[in-house]
C-alpha positions in Angstrom: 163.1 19.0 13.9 160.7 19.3 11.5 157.9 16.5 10.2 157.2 16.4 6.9 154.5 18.6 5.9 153.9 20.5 9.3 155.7 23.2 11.0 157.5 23.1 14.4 155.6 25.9 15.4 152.6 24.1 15.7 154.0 21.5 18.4 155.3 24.7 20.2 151.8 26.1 20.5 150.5 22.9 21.7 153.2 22.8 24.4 152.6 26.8 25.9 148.5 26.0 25.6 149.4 23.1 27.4 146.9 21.0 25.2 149.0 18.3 23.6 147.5 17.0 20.2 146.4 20.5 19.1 147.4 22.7 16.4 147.8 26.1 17.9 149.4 28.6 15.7 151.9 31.0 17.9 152.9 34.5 17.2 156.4 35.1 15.0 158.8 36.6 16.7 162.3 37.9 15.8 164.7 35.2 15.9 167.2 34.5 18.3 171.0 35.7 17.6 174.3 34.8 19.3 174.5 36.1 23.1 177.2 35.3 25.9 174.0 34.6 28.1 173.1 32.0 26.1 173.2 28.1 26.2 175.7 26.2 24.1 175.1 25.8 20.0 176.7 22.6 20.0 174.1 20.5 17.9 172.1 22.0 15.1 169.7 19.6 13.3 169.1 19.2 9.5 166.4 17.9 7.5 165.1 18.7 3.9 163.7 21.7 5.1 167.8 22.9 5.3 168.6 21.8 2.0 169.8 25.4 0.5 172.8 25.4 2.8 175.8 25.1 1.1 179.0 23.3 2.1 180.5 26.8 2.9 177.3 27.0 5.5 178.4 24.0 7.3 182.0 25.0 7.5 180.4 28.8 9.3 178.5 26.8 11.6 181.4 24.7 12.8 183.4 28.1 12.9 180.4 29.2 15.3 181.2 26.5 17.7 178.6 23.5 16.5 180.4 20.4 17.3 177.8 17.7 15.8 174.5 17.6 13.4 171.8 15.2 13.7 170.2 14.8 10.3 166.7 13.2 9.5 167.1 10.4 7.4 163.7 8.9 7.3 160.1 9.3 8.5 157.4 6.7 8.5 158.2 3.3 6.5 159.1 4.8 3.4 160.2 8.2 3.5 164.0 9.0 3.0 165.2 12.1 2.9 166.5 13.1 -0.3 169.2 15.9 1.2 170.4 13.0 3.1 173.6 12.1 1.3 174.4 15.5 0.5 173.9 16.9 4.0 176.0 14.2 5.4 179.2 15.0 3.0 178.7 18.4 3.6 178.4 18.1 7.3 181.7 15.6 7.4 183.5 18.0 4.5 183.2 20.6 7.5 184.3 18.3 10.4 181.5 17.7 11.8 180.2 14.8 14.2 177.3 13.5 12.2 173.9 11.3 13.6 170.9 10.8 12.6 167.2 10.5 13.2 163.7 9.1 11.6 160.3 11.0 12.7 158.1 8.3 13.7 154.7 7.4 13.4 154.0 3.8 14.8 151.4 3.6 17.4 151.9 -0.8 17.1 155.1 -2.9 18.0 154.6 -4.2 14.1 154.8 -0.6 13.4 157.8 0.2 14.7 159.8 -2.5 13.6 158.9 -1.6 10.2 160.1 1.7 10.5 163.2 1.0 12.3 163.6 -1.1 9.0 163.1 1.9 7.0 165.7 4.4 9.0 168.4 1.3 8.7 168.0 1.3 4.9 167.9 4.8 4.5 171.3 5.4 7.0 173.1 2.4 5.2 172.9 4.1 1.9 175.0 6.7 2.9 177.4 5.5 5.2 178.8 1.6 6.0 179.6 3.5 10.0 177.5 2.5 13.1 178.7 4.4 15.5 176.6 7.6 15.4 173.5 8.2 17.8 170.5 6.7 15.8 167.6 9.1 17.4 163.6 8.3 16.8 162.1 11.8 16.8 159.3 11.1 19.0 156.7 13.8 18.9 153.6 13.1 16.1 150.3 14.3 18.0 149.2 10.9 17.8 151.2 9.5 20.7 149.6 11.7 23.4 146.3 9.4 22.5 148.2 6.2 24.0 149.2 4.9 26.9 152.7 5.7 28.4 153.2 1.9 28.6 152.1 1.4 24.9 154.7 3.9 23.6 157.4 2.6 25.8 156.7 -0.5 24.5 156.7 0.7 21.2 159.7 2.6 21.5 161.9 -0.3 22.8 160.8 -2.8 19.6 162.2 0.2 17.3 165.3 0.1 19.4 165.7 -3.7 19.4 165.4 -3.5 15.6 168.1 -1.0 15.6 170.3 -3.0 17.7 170.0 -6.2 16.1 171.9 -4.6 13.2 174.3 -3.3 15.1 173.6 0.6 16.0 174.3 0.5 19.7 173.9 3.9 20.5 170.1 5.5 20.5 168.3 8.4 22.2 164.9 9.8 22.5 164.0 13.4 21.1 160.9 14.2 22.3 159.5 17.4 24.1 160.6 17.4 27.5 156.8 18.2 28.3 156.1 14.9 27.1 158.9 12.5 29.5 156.7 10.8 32.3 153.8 11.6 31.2 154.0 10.5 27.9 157.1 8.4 26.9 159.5 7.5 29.4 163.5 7.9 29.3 166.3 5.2 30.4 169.8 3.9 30.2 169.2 3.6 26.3 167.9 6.3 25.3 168.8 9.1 28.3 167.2 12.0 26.2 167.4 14.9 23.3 165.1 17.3 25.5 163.0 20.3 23.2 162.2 23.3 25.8 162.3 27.0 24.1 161.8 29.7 26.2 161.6 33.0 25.5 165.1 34.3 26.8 167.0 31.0 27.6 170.3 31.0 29.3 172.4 28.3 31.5 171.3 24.8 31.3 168.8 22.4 32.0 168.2 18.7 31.8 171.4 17.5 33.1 170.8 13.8 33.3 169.8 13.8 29.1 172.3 13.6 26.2 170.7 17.0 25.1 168.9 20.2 25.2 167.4 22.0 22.5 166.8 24.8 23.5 165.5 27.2 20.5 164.2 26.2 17.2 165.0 29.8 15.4 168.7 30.7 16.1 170.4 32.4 13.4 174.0 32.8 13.3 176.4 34.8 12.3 176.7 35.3 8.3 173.6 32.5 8.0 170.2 33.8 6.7 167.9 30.6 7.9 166.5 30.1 11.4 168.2 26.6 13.2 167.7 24.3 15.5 170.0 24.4 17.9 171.1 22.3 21.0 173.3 22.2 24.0 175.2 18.8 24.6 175.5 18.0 28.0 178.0 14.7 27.3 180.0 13.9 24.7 177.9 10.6 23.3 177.1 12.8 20.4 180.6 13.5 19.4 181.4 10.2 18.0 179.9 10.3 14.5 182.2 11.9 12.2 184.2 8.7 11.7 181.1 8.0 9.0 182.2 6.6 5.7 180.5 7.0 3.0 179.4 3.5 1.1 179.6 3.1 -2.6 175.7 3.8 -2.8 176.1 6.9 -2.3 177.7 7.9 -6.3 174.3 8.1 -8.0 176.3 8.6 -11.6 178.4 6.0 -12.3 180.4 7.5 -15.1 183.7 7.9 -15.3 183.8 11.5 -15.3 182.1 11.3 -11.6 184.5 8.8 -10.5 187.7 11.1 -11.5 186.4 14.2 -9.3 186.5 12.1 -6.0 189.5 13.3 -4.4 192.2 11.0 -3.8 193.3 10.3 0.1 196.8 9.7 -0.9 199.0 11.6 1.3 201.5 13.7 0.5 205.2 12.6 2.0 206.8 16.0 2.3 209.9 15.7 3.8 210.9 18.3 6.7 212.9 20.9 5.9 215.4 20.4 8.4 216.3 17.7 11.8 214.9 21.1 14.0 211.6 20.8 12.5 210.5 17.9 15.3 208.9 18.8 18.4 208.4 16.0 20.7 206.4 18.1 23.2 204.1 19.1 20.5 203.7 15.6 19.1 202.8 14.8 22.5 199.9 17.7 23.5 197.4 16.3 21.2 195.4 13.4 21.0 193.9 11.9 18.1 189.9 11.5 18.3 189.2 10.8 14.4 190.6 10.9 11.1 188.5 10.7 8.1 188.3 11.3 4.3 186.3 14.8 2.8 185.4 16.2 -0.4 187.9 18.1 -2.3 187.8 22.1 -1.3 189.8 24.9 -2.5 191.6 27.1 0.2 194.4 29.4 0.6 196.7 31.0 3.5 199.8 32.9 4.6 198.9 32.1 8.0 200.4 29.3 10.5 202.1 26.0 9.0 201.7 22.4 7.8 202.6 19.7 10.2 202.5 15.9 9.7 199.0 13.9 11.3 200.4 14.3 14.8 201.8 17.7 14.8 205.4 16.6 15.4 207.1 17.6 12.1 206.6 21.1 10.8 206.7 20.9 6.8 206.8 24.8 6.8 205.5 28.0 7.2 202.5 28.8 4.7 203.9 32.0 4.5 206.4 30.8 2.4 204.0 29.7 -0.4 201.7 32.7 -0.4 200.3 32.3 -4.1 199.0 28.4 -3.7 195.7 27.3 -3.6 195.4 24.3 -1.1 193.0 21.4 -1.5 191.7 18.9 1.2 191.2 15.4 1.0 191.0 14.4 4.7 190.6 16.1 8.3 191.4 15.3 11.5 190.2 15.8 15.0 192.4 16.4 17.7 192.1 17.2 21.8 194.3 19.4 23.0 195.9 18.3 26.5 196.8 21.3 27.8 193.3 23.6 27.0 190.9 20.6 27.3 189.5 21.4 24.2 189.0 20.1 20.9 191.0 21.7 17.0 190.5 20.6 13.6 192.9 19.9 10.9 192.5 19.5 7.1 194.9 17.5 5.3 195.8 19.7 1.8 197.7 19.0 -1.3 198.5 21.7 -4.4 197.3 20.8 -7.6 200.9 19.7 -8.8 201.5 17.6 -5.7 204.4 19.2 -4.5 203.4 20.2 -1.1 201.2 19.0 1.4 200.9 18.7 5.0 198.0 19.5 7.9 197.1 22.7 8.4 195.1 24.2 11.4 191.0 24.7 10.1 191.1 28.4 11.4 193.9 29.9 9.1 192.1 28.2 5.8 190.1 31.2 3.7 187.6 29.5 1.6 188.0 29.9 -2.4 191.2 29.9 -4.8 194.0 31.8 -4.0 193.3 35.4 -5.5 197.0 36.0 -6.1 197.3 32.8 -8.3 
């Protein structure tokens, strides 16, 4: 995370010089790229300062494993983020679990209700959903001047704020540094930890929702430096069910309102009574289903299967000149591995097919034999 006008960096040098408050500048160095000895990228956070990545970005990064995004929507008791819309489609478009946070400021109880005011306003014009993690991003210089029981205090009038509107689920992103000594943890808010060392590998903070563990990771086909996490629960996981509200459609013409992509299913019959499989049907579990952006794709791999699996339209190599286009996705846990697949739900442009079809076999971009 990032605040407004000042780098991360600068916190990072406070926390090796072990002088909190200060503005030590530390040395560049190369950043960080994928390693089996590394911790888990299963949380990268967004702000403004990520605004050049594309929807194509997002979709990489869940390829690369990230499971959820946590995406600043607000800072002090005015600032919105004006990615934040944008950044939220995107990370949804790509299946993503999406939450949110608002860099604070407030050193008074007054203070902090007003900006838990502001991140509500800012979070409902994007999305109607409250049940992401709402996170204050707890680490401006100025709280290392008060009291432990002053920003505790502080911190739990923010909260109440948030809950009296109905977000249930909050957490604390501080640097870990800073827990005991300058804000405290608890049941509410159990942690989003920031500790970067120089080579870091296993895990740490087990009792906290989170560990970030590098602030300039850089994965595979992406040219930015990320923020990058390791989850060590699943209360992160829950926030791709956000919908977006009608806010959102800045240009109400009707041009703009013809390019949303319809969520109309396709009924597809299946080809033949053999098609069913019972024991397929029954291996997955559905977690979330939710609308996306319309996205060109194209395959000859794998097949298209109804929500659950259980009917198998056909094999995709069977139409290997089609562009595909998405208008929903799907989460689903797989019994059997203990893990987690996504599918998009696509149409053709004419209609005529349709069906779910496993995220991993979709190539981004028209069909080059069209």
């Amino acid at each position: 995370m990032r605040k407004l006008q000042h780098s991360k960096l600068l916190l990072l040098g406070a926390v090796i010089a072990g002088v909190l408050g200060t503005t030590s500048v530390v040395t560049a160095h190369a950043s960080l790229t994928p390693s089996s000895s590394q911790p888990n990228t299963d949380m990268v956070d967004l702000s403004s300062w990520q605004s050049n990545l594309t929807s194509s970005d997002y979709h990489n990064l869940a390829q690369a494993g990230v499971k959820a995004v946590a995406i600043k929507a607000s800072e002090g008791t005015s600032y919105t983020s004006p990615v934040l819309a944008s950044q939220t489609s995107d990370a949804q478009g790509a299946g993503l679990a999406v939450n949110y946070y608002h860099f604070a400021h407030f050193t008074t109880v007054a203070e902090a209700q007003a900006e838990a005011q502001n991140f509500i306003n800012s979070v409902q014009a994007v999305t109607n959903s409250k049940n992401m993690v709402m996170v204050v991003d707890f680490e401006d210089s100025a709280f290392s001047g008060l009291s432990k029981s002053t920003n505790d205090a502080n911190l739990a009038a923010f909260d109440a704020v948030l809950n009296q509107a109905g977000y249930n689920k909050t957490d604390l992103y501080t640097m870990a540094s800073w827990v005991g000594k300058v804000i405290d943890t608890n049941d509410s808010n159990k942690g989003w930890l920031a500790q970067w060392p120089a080579n870091p590998s296993g895990s740490a903070y087990p009792s906290a929702n989170a560990w970030q563990w590098t602030s300039d990771y850089r994965f595979n086909g992406e040219n930015q430096d990320l923020d990058v996490s390791q989850l060590n629960n699943s209360y992160y996981l829950d926030g791709a069910t956000s919908t977006p509200t009608t806010s959102t459609t800045t240009d109400s013409s009707s041009s703009t309102k013809a390019s949303q992509p319809t969520t109309t299913l396709v009924k597809v019959p299946a080809p033949s009574t053999s098609s069913y499989s019972a024991s397929r049907s029954n291996s997955v579990k559905l977690v979330w289903r939710a609308s996306m952006k319309k996205h060109a794709y194209h395959t000859t791999a794998g097949a298209r299967y109804s929500k659950h699996l259980g009917i198998r339209y056909d094999y995709n190599k069977n139409l290997p000149n089609v562009t595909w286009y998405t208008n929903q996705h799907e989460k689903l846990y797989r019994k059997s591995k203990g893990d987690y697949i996504i599918y998009y739900h696509v149409n053709t442009a004419d209609g005529k097919h349709g069906g779910w079809i496993w995220r991993g076999y979709l190539k981004a971009g028209v069909n080059p034999a069209k």
